[in-house]
Kinemage of the C-alpha trace (Angstrom):
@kinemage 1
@onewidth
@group {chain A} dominant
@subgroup {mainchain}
@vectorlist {calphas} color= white
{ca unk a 1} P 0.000 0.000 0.000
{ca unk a 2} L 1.585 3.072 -0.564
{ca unk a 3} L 2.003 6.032 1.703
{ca unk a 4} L -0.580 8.470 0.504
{ca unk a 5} L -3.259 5.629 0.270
{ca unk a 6} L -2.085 3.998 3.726
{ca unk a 7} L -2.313 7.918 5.357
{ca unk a 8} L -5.792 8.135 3.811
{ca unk a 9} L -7.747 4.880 5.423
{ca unk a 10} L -5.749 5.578 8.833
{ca unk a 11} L -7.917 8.878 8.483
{ca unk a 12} L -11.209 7.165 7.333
{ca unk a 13} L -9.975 4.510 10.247
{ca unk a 14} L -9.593 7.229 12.718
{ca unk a 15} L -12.864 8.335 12.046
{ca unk a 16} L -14.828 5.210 12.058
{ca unk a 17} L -13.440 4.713 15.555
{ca unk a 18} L -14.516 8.011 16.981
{ca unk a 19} L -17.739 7.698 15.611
{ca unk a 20} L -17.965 4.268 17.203
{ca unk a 21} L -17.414 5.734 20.421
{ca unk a 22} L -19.938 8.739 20.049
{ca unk a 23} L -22.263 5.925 19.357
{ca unk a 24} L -21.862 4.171 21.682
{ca unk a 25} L -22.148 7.266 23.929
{ca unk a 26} L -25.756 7.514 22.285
{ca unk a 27} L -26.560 4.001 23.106
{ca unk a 28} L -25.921 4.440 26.795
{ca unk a 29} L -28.319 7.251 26.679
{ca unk a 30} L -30.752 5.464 25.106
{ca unk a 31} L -30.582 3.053 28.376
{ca unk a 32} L -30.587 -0.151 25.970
{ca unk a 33} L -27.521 -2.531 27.316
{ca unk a 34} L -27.656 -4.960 24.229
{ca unk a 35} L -27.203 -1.248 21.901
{ca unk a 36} L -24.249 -0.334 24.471
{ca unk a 37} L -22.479 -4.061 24.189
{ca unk a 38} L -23.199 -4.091 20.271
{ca unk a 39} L -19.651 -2.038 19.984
{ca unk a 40} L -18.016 -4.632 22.032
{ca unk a 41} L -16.093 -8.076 20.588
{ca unk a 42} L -17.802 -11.149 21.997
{ca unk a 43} L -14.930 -11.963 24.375
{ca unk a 44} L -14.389 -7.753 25.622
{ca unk a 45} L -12.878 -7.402 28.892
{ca unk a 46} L -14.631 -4.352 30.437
{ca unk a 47} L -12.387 -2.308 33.729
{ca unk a 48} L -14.882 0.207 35.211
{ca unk a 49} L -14.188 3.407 36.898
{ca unk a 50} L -14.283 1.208 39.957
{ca unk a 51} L -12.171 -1.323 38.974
{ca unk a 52} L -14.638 -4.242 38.573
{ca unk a 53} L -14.043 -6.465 35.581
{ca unk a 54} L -16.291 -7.638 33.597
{ca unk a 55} L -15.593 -10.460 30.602
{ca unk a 56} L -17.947 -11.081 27.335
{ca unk a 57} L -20.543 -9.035 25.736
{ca unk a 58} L -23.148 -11.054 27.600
{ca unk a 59} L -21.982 -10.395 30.787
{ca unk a 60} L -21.607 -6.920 30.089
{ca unk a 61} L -25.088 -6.600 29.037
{ca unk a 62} L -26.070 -8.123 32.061
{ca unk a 63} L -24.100 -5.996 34.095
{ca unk a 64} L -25.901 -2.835 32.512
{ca unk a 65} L -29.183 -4.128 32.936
{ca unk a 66} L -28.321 -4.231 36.735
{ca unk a 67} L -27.122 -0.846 36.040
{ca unk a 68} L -29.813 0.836 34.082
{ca unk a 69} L -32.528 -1.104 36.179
{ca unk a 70} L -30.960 0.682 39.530
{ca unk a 71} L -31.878 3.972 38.023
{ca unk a 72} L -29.093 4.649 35.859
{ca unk a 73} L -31.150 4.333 32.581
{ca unk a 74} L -31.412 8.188 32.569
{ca unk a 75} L -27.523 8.715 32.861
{ca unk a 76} L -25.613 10.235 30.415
{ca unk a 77} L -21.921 8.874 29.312
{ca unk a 78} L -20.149 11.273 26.990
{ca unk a 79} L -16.213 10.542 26.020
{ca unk a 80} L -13.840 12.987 24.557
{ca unk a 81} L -10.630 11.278 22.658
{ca unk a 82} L -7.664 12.894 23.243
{ca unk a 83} L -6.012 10.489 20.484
{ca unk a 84} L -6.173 6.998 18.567
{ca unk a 85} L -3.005 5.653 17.835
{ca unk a 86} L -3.024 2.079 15.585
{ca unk a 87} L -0.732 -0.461 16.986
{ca unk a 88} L -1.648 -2.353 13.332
{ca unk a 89} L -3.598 -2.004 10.234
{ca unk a 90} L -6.095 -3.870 12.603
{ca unk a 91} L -5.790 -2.511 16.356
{ca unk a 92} L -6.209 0.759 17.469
{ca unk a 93} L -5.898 2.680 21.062
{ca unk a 94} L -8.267 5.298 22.102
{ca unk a 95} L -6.914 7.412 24.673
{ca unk a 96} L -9.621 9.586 26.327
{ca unk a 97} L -11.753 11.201 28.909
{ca unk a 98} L -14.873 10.011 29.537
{ca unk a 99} L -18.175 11.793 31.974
{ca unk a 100} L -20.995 9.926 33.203
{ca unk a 101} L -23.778 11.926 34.788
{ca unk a 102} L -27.022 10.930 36.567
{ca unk a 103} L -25.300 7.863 38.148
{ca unk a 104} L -27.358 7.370 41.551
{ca unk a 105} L -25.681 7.719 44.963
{ca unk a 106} L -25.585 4.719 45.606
{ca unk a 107} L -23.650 3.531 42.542
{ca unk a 108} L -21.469 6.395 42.164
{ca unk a 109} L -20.604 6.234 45.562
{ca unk a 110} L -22.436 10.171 46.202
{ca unk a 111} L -20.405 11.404 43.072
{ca unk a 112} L -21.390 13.179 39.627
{ca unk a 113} L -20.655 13.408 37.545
{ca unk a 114} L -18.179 10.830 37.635
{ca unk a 115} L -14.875 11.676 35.150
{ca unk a 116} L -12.199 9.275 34.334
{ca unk a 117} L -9.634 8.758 32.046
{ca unk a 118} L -9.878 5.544 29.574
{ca unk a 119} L -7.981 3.139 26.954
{ca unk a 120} L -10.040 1.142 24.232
{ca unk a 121} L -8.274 -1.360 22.542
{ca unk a 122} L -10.317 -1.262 18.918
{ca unk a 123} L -9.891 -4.167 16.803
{ca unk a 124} L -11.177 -4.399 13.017
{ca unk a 125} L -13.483 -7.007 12.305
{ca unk a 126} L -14.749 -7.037 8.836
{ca unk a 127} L -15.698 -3.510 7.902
{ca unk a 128} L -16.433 -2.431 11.267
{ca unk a 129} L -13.880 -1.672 14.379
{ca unk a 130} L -15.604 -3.319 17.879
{ca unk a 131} L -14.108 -2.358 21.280
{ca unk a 132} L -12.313 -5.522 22.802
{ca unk a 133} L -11.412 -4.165 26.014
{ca unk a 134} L -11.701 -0.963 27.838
{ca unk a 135} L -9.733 0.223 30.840
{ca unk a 136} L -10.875 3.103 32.696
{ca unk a 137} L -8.669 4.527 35.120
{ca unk a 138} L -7.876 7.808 37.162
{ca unk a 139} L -4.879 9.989 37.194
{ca unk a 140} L -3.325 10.744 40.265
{ca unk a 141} L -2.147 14.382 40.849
{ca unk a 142} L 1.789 14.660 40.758
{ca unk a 143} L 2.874 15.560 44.538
């Protein structure tokens, strides 16, 4: 492939994946889990802003059902990437900073919105790039 056409489908690349995560952002709004885990690979590995870990699509949409059932359906999760950077034709990073709002108490431990920082590991699959894991994580403040 040569440079000018390679440079060109990392752009159309780079743009499929931030529209994948605005959509998913959508979905979440939406307060349908199987529309949030249809991003996902089958065999995602999901880190929360607490640090539970959940693995597979399925058990992802069953943690969100828990989730949205508790209150959070009206809860708003909006991400902002800072940068996507393709480890391979086929895998991508998304570095970014994501916001949920309307979380209740009692799940967001008496904070909103809660902000944290985040990693999605994007891989191609056919014509379409799916989130296989996502890592969300907190900086500390440098002493």
């Amino acid at each position: 492939m040569d440079v000018e056409r390679q440079r060109a489908t990392r752009v159309e690349d780079e743009r499929a994946i931030r529209a994948a995560e605005e959509a998913y952002d959508t979905a979440w709004k939406a307060g349908d889990p199987a529309q949030v885990a249809a991003f996902l690979t089958a065999d995602a590995v999901v880190v929360n802003p607490f640090g539970e870990v959940t693995r597979g699509r399925e058990a992802f949409v069953t943690f969100l059902a828990i989730l949205f059932r508790d209150g959070t359906g009206r809860s708003t999760h909006r991400s902002t990437i800072l940068r996507v950077t393709f480890v391979t034709d086929d895998v991508a990073l998304a570095d970014g900073e994501a916001t949920i709002e309307g979380l209740p108490p009692a799940v967001a431990g008496g904070t909103d919105p809660v902000v944290h920082s985040f990693t999605d590991v994007f891989v191609r699959q056919g014509d379409a790039w799916r989130i296989s894991q996502i890592r969300a994580y907190t900086h500390m403040a440098r002493p």
